[in-house]
N, C-alpha and C positions, 0 to 999 in steps of 0.2 A: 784356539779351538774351544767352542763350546756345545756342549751335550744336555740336550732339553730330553727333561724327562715329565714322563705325565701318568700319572697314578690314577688308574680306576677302580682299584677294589681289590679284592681278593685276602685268602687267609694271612700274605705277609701284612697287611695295615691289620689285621684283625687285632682288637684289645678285649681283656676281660674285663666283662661287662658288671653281671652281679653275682649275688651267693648263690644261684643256681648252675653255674658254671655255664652259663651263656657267653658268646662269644659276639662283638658287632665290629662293623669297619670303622674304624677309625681314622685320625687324618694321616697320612702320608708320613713313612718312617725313612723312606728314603733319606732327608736331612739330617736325621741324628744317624744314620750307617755313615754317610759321608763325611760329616764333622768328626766322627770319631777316626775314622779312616785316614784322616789328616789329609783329603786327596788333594790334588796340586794342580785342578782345572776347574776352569768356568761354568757354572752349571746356573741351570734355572729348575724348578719343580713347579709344574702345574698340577693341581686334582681333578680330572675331568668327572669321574663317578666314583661312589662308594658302595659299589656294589660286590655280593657273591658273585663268581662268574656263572654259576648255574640260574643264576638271574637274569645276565645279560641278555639285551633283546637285538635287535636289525636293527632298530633304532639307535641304541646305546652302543651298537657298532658302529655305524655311522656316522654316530657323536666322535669316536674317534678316530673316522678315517678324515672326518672334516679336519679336526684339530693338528691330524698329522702332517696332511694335505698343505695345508695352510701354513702350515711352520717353517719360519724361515732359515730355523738351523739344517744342515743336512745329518746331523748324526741325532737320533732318537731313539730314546730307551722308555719301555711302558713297563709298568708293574702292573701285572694282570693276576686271577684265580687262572690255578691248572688246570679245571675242570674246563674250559670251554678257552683257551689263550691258544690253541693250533687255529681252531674257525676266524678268531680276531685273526692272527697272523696271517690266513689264508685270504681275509678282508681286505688285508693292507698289501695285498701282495701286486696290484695294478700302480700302485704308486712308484714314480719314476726318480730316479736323483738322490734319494736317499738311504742310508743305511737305518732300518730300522733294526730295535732289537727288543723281544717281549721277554722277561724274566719276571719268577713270582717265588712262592715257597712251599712247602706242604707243613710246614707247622710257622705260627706267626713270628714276626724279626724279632718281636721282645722274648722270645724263646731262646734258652741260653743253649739248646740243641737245634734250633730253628736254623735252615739251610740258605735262610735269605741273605746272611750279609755275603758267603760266598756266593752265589749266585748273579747278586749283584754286583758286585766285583769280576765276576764273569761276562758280565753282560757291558760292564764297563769297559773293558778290554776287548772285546769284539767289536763293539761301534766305535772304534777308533784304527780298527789293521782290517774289518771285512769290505767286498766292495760294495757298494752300491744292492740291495736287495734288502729281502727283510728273512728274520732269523729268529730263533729261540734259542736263549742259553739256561740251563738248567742241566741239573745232576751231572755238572764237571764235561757235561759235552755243549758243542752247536751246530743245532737242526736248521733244517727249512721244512715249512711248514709242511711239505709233501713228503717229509721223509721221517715223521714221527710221530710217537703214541706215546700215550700217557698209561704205564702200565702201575695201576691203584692200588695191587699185591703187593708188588715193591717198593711202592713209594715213590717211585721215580719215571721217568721221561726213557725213552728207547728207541733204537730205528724202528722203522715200520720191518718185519720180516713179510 
């Protein structure tokens, strides 16, 4: 088994930047969660963007339905921003044969309260037991993309009520 993963952006890559307490995307932390994690499968990391997801365009969606599209692993996991990762995931959702899964953080992985290395570990675990579709793991659950919201009060991801 191998699980290609492809990093676009969002606050989990986010690094600080300078003494203004600015924050930018940096490269892909995926690799240091899983090295440290000791995991015991095959993986590849791509970067497709380094973008905020409140940046993300149709185009930069696109960008990643190609890369998903075209992948020839069937198990796929993307680090995305929370702000806009249900529309991506609603994007990916024509795609046939593979199990995608989108997971991100609300504070970034180098953050020693930062929610990514679970999350990601979540998301690990799902594109490995879900079938075939596409999915979000976030806040200890897993959605489809028609059955959740990003509720900003709490912090966290929820069914649609």
């Amino acid at each position: 088994m191998k699980i290609k993963f492809f990093s676009v952006g969002g606050t989990i890559d986010k690094v600080y930047f300078d003494a203004l307490s600015r924050y930018e995307i940096g490269d892909p932390n995926i690799k240091d969660i899983l090295q440290n994690a000791r995991v015991n499968f095959d993986y590849e990391i791509e970067s497709l963007l380094k973008k905020d997801s409140l940046d993300m365009t149709e185009q930069d969606r696109m960008i990643v339905f190609k890369a998903v599209q075209n992948e020839l692993n069937d198990k796929i996991i993307i680090t995305h921003g929370t702000d806009t990762m249900i529309e991506t995931a609603a994007a990916l959702s024509s795609i046939k044969g593979k199990t995608i899964v989108l997971t991100g953080a609300m504070e970034p992985a180098k953050f020693k309260s930062s929610d990514a290395v679970f999350n990601l570990g979540s998301a690990v675990s799902a594109v490995q037991i879900l079938p075939f579709g596409v999915y979000l793991a976030i806040s200890g659950k897993i959605f489809t993309p028609d059955n959740v919201r990003k509720n900003r009060d709490r912090k966290q991801f929820e069914e649609k009520m």
